[in-house]
Phi, psi and omega in degrees: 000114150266130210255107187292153197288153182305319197278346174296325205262340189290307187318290180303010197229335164259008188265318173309289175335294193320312194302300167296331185282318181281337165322313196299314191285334195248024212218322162296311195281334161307317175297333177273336160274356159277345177285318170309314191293313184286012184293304214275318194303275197347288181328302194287343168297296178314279185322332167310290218295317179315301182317318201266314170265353174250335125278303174289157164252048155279300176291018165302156182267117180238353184224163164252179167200127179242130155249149172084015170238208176239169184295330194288323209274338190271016167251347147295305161326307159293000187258318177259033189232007171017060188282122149305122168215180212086356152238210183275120208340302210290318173262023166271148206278082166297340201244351164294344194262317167281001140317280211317325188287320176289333150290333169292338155083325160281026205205167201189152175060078178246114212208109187241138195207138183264155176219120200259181317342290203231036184244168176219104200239136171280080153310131110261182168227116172306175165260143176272117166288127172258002169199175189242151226204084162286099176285148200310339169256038206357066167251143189270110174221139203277131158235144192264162219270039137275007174054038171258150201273141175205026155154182234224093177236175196271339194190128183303153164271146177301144200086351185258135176269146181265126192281132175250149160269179188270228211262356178243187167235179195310103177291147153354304188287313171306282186322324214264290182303325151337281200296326184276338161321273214296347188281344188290306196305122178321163182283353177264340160297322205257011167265358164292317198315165165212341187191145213246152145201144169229118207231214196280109186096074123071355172318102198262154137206192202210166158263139157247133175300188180332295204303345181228026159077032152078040181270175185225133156232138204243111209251349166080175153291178208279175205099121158091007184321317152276345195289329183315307203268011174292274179357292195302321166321304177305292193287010191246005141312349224242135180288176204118168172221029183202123202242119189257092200246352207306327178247133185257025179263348208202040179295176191234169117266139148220000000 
């Protein structure tokens, strides 16, 4: 067996140290330039991406797309969401497009969105009318059953009733009490309804058609709402053509 001399192994074991240390050492002087380096590829990656949405047109906006209508109504929707396009995707103004559409009033739930590459999709909900509103200038305007006003027809829709005003028109508070009638009324009633007034202090009554004989119901101001559309239920059993419910403490037949 042979046994290398001592000083021979001392020798090799510091030339090994020596070796690492300086690996170590050159590995440290190295490290602030690597870092730098990946500094600036970041920067420079941001500034691409920032440049590529936000300036150039690769990321242009070209399509509009509407959820939540029908086709004919989702070419209304773009008419009044007036989406600019052609330029870049990333700098379109979404909450200015959902003003507009939130100033057009037909519409609910309004949810404006970028799609990359090039789209812009538009969420809505129409709005329903729960009842039609004849105004002192006898315009039909539909309001839903938040009792907001949101357009103008020609003809009431069928099944909706129409609320009439006197000589002034129907304030908010009036609307409200309307809209708290028919939610009151049971469905078989309130598919009856045909017609509506709301007069001075928010006073309502309605018409019920053929089925129950052409009856009036005089529903008072808002308040007290179920106990009223209990009443009204009981009493249109009751022969009469005028069903009084406005104090419920104190109903009428006549």
């Amino acid at each position: 067996m042979r046994i290398w001399p001592r000083r021979r192994r001392q020798t090799s074991g510091l030339s090994s140290a020596r070796a690492r240390f300086e690996a170590r050492a050159a590995r440290a002087r190295r490290r602030p330039f690597l870092l730098a380096a990946a500094l600036v590829a970041s920067l420079l990656l941001a500034a691409g991406l920032i440049w590529v949405g936000w300036m150039s047109p690769l990321l242009a906006a070209t399509t509009v797309r509407v959820e939540g209508v029908s086709t004919g109504d989702a070419r209304a929707v773009r008419e009044v969401a007036r989406v600019p396009l052609g330029g870049p995707l990333m700098r379109l103004d979404t909450d200015a497009v959902t003003e507009r559409l939130e100033a057009g009033r037909s519409w609910t739930d309004i949810r404006v969105s970028r799609s990359l590459p090039h789209s812009v999709v538009i969420k809505v909900t129409p709005r329903k009318p729960a009842l039609v509103l004849r105004n002192p200038q006898g315009q039909l305007e539909l309001v839903d059953e938040g009792g907001v006003r949101f357009g103008t027809v020609s003809t009431p829709p069928e099944g909706v009733p129409v609320v009439t005003a006197g000589s002034a028109d129907v304030t908010n508070s009036g609307l409200s009490a309307a809209l708290a009638a028919l939610h009151a009324l049971p469905a078989s009633v309130r598919s009856q309804v045909s017609d509506m007034a709301v007069g001075a202090a928010d006073q309502v009554r309605f018409t019920l058609t053929e089925k129950y004989g052409r009856r009036t119901v005089v529903w008072g101001s808002s308040g007290q709402e179920q106990s009223k559309a209990r009443l009204v239920t009981i009493l249109l059993q009751q022969p009469g053509t005028t069903v009084d419910v406005s104090v419920p403490s104190a109903p009428v037949t006549r």
